[in-house]
C-alpha positions as CSV (number, residue, x, y, z in Angstrom):
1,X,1.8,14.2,23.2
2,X,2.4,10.4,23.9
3,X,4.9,8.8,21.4
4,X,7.2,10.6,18.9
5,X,7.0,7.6,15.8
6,X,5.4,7.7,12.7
7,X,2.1,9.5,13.6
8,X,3.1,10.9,16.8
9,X,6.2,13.2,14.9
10,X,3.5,14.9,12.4
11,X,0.9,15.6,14.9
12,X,3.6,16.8,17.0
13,X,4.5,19.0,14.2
14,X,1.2,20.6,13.6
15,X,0.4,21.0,17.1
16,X,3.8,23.5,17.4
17,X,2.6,25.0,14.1
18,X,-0.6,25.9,15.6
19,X,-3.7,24.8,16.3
20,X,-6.2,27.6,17.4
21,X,-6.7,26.8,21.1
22,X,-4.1,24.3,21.4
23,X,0.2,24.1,22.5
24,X,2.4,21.4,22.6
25,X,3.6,21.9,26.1
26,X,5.4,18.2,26.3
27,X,5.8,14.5,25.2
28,X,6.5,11.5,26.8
29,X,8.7,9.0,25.1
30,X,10.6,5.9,25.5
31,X,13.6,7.1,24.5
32,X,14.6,10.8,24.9
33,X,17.8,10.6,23.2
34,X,16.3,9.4,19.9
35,X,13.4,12.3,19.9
36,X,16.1,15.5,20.6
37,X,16.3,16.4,17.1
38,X,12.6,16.2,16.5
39,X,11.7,17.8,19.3
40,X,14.6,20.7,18.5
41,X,12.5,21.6,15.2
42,X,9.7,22.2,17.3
43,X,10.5,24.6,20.1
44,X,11.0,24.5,23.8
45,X,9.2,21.2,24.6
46,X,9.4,19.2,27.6
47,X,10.4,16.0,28.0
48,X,8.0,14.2,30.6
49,X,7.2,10.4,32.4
50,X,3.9,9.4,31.4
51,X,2.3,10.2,34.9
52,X,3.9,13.5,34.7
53,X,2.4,14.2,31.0
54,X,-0.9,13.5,33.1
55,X,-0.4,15.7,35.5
56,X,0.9,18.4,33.5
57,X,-1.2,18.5,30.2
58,X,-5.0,19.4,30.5
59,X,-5.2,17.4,26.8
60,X,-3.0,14.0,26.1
61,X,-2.3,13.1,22.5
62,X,-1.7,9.4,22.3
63,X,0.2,7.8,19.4
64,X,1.8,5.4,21.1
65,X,2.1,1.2,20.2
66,X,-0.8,-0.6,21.6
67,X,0.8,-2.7,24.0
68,X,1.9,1.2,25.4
69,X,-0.9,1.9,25.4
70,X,-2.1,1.8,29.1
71,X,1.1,3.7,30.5
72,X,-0.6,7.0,29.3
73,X,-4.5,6.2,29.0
74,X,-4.1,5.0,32.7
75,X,-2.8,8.0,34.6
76,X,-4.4,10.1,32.3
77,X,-7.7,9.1,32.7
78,X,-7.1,8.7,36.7
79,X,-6.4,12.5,37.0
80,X,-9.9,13.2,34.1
81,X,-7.9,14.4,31.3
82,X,-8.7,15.0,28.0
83,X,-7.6,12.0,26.4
């Protein structure tokens, strides 16, 4: 998962309730500190770079601002992931 606001927080959410086929393994975001107590409802979930998200995560969620855009959808699509 790429971004942690508005619609990032509930996709997160129901990809760590379960989503036949799918885990929320990791996210990237801006700024760790202000995700912890999301990310501590939702189980043991990484906290990743962009470029490491990529290399990671078979799949990419991206619910990031537009001008962020390109910091995921770049190395993601340079490595061929789902995205």
């Amino acid at each position: 998962m790429a971004g942690l606001g508005a619609v990032g927080r509930e996709v997160a959410r129901r990809l760590a309730a379960g989503i036949p086929g799918l885990r929320l393994k990791a996210v990237a975001v801006r700024e760790p500190g202000k995700s912890r107590n999301t990310l501590a409802s939702l189980g043991e979930i990484e906290i990743l770079s962009a470029e490491a998200l990529a290399e990671r995560c078979d799949v990419i969620v991206e619910g990031l601002p537009p001008k962020e855009f390109r910091t995921v959808a770049v190395p993601a699509v340079e490595r061929g992931r789902i995205f």
